[in-house]
Structures are given as C-alpha cells and as structure tokens.
C-alpha positions in Angstrom: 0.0 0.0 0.0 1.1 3.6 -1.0 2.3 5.7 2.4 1.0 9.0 0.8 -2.4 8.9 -1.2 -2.2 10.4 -4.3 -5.1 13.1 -4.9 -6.5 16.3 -6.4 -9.0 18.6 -5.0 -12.8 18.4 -5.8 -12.6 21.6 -7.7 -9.4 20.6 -9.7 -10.2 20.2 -13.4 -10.3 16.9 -15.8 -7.1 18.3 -17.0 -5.5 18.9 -13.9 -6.6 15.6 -12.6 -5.0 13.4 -15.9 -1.8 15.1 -15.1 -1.6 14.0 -11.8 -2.6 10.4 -13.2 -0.2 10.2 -15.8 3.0 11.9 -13.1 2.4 9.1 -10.6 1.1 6.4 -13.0 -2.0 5.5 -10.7 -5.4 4.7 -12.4 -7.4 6.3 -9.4 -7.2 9.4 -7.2 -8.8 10.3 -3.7 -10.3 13.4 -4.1 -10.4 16.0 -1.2 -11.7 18.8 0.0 -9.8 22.2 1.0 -10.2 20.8 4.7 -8.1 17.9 3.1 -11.0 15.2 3.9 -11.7 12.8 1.3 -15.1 12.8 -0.3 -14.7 10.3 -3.4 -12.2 8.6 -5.7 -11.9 9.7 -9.8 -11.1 6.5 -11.5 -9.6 6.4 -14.9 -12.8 5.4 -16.1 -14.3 8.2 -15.2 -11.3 10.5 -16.6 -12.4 8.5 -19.6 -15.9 9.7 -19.8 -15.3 13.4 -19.4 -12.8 13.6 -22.0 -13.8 11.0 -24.6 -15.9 13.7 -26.8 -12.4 15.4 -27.2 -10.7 13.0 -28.5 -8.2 12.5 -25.8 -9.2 9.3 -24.1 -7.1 6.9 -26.2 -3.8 8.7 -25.8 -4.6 9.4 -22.1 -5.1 6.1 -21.4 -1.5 4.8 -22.9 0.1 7.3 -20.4 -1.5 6.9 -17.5 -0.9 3.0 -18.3 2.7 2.9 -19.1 4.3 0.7 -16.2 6.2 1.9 -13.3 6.4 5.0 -11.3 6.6 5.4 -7.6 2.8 3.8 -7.0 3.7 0.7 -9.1 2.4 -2.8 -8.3 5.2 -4.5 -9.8 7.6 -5.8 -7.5 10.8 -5.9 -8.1 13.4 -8.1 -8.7 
C-alpha cells in the first residue's frame, strides 16, 4: 500500500486531474476537500468519460498506463 495517497482537490479540473494520473502512473485518485478530507475517488474510467468527446481518451489512457512509477504494483526483482 502507498504511504502517501495520491489526490487532487474536488474543484481541480479533468485536466489537472490526468496530469496528476499520468505523473504518478496511478489509475485512481482520492479526491479532497480544501479541509483535506476525502469525499470520493476519480477512476480512470471516469477521466475516460469526461474527455472521450475530445478525442483525448485513447492517448490518455496509454500514459496513465505505461508501467512503473513510484505507486507501481510491480515488484521488483
């Protein structure tokens, strides 16, 4: 488990809130309030449907995807 959540603030944009994704190669972020309590979780999914009519899903997706990054899963060897 990741010692410090990775998150952006419920008024932070779509954009604003990919970047973060694709920085720290995580598929979901806790979302906080200003009072820094957590009210909800953006999943890449849901990056997905917000920025599908722009034609940016597909190329989003491959970044946020790429392997590694501080929050990765893969152990190593």
């Amino acid at each position: 488990m990741t010692s410090k959540p990775v998150f952006c603030y419920a008024d932070d944009d779509i954009y604003t809130a990919a970047e973060i994704m694709k920085r720290e190669k995580v598929r979901r972020l806790l979302v906080r309030n200003h009072d820094q309590q957590p009210i909800g979780v953006l999943a890449q999914a849901d990056l997905v449907a917000a920025i599908a009519p722009y034609g940016l899903a597909a190329e989003t997706v491959a970044e946020i995807s790429q392997p590694g990054g501080a929050h990765s899963q893969q152990r190593k060897q």
